[in-house]
PLY file of the C-alpha trace (Angstrom):
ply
format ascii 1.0
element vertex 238
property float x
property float y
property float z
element edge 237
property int vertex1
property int vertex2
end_header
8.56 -27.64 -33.11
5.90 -24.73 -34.18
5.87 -24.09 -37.81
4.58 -21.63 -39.62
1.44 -23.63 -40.41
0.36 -24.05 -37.06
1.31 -20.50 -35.86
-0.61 -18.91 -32.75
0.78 -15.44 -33.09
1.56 -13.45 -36.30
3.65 -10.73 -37.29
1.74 -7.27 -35.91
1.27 -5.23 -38.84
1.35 -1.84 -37.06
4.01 -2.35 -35.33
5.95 -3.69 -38.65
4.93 -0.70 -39.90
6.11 1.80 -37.59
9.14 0.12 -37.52
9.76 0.00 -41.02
8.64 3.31 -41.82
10.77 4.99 -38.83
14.36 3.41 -40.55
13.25 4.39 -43.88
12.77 7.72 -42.55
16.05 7.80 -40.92
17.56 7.57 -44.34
15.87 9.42 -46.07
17.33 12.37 -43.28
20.92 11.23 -44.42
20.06 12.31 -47.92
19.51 9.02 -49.01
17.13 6.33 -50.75
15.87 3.39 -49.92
15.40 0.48 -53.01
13.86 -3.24 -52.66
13.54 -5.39 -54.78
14.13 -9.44 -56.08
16.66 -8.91 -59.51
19.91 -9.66 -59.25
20.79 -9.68 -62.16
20.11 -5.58 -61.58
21.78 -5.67 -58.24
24.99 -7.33 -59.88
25.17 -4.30 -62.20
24.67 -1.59 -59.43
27.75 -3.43 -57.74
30.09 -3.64 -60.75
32.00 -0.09 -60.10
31.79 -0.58 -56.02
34.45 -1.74 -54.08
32.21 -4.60 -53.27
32.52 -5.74 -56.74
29.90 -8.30 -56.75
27.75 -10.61 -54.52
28.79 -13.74 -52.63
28.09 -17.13 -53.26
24.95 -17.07 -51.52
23.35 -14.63 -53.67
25.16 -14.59 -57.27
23.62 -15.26 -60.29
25.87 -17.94 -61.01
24.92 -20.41 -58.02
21.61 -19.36 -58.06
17.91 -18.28 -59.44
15.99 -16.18 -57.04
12.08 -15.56 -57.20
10.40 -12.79 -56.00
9.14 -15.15 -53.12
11.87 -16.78 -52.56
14.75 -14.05 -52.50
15.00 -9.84 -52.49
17.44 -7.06 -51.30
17.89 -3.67 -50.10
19.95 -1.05 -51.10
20.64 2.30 -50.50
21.69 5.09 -53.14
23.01 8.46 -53.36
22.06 11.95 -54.80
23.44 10.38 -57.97
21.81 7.07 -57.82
25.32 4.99 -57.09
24.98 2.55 -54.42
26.49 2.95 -51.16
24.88 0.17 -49.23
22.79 -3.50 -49.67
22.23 -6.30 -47.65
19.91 -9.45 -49.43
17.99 -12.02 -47.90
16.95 -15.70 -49.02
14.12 -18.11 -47.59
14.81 -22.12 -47.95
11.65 -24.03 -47.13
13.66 -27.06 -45.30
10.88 -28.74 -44.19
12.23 -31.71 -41.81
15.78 -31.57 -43.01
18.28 -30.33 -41.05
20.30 -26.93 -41.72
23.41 -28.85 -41.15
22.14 -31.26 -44.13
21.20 -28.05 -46.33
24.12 -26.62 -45.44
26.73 -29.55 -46.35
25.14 -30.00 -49.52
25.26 -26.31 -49.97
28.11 -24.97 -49.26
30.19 -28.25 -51.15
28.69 -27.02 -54.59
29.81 -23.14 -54.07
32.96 -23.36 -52.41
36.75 -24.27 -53.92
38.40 -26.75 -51.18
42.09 -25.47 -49.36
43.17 -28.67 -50.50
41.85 -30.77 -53.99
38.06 -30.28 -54.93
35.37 -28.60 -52.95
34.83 -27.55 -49.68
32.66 -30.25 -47.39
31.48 -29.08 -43.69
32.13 -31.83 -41.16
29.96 -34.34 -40.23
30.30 -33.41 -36.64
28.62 -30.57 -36.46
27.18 -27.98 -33.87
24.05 -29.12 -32.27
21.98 -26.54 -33.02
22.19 -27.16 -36.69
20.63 -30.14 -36.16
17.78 -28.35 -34.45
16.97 -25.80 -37.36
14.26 -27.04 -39.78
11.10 -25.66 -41.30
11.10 -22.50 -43.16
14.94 -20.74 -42.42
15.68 -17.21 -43.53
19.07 -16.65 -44.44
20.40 -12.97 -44.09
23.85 -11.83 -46.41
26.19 -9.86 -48.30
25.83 -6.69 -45.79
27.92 -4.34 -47.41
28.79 -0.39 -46.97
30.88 1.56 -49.53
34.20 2.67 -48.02
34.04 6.23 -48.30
30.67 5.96 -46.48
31.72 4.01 -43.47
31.34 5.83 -40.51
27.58 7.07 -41.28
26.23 4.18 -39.24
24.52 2.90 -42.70
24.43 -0.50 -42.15
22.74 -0.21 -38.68
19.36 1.09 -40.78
19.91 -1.53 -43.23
20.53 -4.97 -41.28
17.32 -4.19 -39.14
15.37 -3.65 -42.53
16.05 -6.66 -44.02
15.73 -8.46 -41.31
12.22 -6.68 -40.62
11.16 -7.32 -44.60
12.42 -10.73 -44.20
10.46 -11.26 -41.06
6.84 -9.73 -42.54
7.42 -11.55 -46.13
7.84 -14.98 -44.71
7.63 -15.00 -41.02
10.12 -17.85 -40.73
10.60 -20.58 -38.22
14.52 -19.30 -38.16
16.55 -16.68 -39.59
20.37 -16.68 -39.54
23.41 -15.08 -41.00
27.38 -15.55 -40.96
29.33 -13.11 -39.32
33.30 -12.88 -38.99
34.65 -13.68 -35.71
35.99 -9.97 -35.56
32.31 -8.29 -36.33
31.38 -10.67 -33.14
34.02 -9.49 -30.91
32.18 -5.78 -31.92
28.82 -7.23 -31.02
27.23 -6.52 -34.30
24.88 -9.19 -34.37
23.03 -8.39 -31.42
23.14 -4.78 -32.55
21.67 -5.88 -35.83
18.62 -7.56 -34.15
19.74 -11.50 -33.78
19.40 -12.90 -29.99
21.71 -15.80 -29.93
24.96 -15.96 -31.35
27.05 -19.58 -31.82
30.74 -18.59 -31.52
31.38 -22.03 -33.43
29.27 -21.96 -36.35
30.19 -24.52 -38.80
33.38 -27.20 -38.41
34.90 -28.14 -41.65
36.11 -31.47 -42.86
38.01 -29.71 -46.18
38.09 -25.90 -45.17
37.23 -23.18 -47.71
39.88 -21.40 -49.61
37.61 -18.45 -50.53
36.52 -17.53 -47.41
36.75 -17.40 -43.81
36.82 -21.25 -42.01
35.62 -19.98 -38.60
32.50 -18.41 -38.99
30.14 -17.45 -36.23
26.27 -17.64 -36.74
23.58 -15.86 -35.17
20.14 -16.58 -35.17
16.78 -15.93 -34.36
13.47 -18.43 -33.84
10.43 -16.89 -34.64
9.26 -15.95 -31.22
12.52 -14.38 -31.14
12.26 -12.33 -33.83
9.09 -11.25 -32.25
10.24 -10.38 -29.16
13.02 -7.94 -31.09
10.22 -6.61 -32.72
8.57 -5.70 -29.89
11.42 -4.18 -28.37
12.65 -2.46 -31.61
9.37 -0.89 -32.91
9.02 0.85 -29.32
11.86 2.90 -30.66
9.16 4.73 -33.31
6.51 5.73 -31.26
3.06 5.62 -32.81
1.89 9.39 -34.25
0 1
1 2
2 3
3 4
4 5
5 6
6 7
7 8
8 9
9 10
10 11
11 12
12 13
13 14
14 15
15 16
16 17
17 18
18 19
19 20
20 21
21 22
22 23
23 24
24 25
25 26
26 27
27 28
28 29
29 30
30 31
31 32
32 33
33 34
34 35
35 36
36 37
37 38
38 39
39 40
40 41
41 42
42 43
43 44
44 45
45 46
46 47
47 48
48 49
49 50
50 51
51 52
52 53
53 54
54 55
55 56
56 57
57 58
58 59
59 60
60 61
61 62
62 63
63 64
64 65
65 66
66 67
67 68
68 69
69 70
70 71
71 72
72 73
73 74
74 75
75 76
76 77
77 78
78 79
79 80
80 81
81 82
82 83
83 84
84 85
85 86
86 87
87 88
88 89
89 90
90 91
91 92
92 93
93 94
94 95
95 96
96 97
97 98
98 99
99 100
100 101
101 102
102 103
103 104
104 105
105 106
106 107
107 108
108 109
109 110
110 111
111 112
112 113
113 114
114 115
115 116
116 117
117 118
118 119
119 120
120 121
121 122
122 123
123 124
124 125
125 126
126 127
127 128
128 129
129 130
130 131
131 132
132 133
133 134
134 135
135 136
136 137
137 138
138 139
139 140
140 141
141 142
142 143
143 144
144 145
145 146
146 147
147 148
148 149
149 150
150 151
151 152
152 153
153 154
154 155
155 156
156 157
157 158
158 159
159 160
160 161
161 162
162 163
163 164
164 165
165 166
166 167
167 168
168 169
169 170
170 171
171 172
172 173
173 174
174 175
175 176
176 177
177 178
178 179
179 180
180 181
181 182
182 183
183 184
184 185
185 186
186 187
187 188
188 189
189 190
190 191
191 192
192 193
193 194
194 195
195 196
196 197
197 198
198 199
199 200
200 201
201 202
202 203
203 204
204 205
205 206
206 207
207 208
208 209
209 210
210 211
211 212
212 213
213 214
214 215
215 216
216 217
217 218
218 219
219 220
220 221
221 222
222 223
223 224
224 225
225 226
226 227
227 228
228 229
229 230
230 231
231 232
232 233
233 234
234 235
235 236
236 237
């Protein structure tokens, strides 16, 4: 499997750029702005009076410490400054363990259990878990503010943190978790992923707190390329 030491082909800067630049752009147009940045602590507060509420598992202060290099978000405010849309993204440098392995251990420590104690993933999982190693961007907590639904927020966002992920760490994979009824809309492959596992995780004690039949979609590293190709031609060069 290439890694990202032994890499033959890099992120392109220009077209990152363009890319990058043209979304921004494109909210700034809705009378918008565009934030990143790696507190969550800060992000936690700038969700309190949403209907969000707060974060998910995957990115709450309670379950976890972020770095700057090793997690960040985006979010997009109003005239007044009150967010109306983030999306976050984490990097875990696997090395040779598996994603299912991560994941089993993971997901057992955040989640209660349907029945007694804490959730616990299956030991007979997907294959391509299994095949996911290295350094694996995880993308999450894509949220829009009701009243703002319908401004087609979310499709500038998901592309921008999945291009910031991309340039920051240019990862062997990126994933993220998507409700079987966002699949059916095909938001995954709208928000830049290329492949798209109908059954992503089996469960030996489901979850109480969310969803038990998740999809995943995911991206290699030559495919995030290849989106990136194909997405940056959408902002031509000046």
């Amino acid at each position: 499997m290439e890694t990202n030491f032994d890499r033959v082909e890099w992120v392109n800067p220009m077209l990152f750029s363009r890319a990058f630049s043209g979304l921004e752009r494109e909210i700034t147009k809705l009378g918008y702005v565009f934030r990143l940045g790696s507190d969550f602590e800060e992000l936690e507060k700038m969700l309190s009076d949403t209907d969000k509420g707060e974060l998910t598992e995957h990115f709450n202060t309670v379950f976890n410490t972020y770095t700057p290099e090793s997690g960040f978000w985006a979010a997009v405010l109003d005239a007044d400054g009150a967010c109306i849309c983030i999306a976050a993204a984490r990097v875990d440098n696997l090395g040779k363990q598996s994603l299912q392995t991560h994941l089993r251990k993971y997901w057992k420590r955040c989640y209660p259990a349907i029945c007694d104690g804490r959730a616990l993933a299956s030991n007979d999982q997907p294959r391509f878990q299994s095949q996911i190693s290295g350094r694996v961007a995880y993308l999450g907590d894509l949220w829009v503010r009701q009243q703002c639904r319908g401004k087609r927020i979310h499709e500038r966002v998901a592309p921008l943190i999945m291009l910031a992920a991309l340039h920051k760490w240019e990862p062997d994979w990126m994933y993220c978790w998507v409700r079987p009824s966002a699949w059916s809309k095909r938001y995954p492959l709208a928000y830049g992923f290329s492949t798209v596992e109908p059954v992503g995780i089996r469960w030996e004690n489901p979850p109480s707190s969310i969803d038990d039949d998740l999809v995943l979609a995911r991206n290699s590293y030559s495919q995030c390329l290849d989106w990136l190709d194909h997405f940056a031609a959408k902002f031509p060069a000046a």
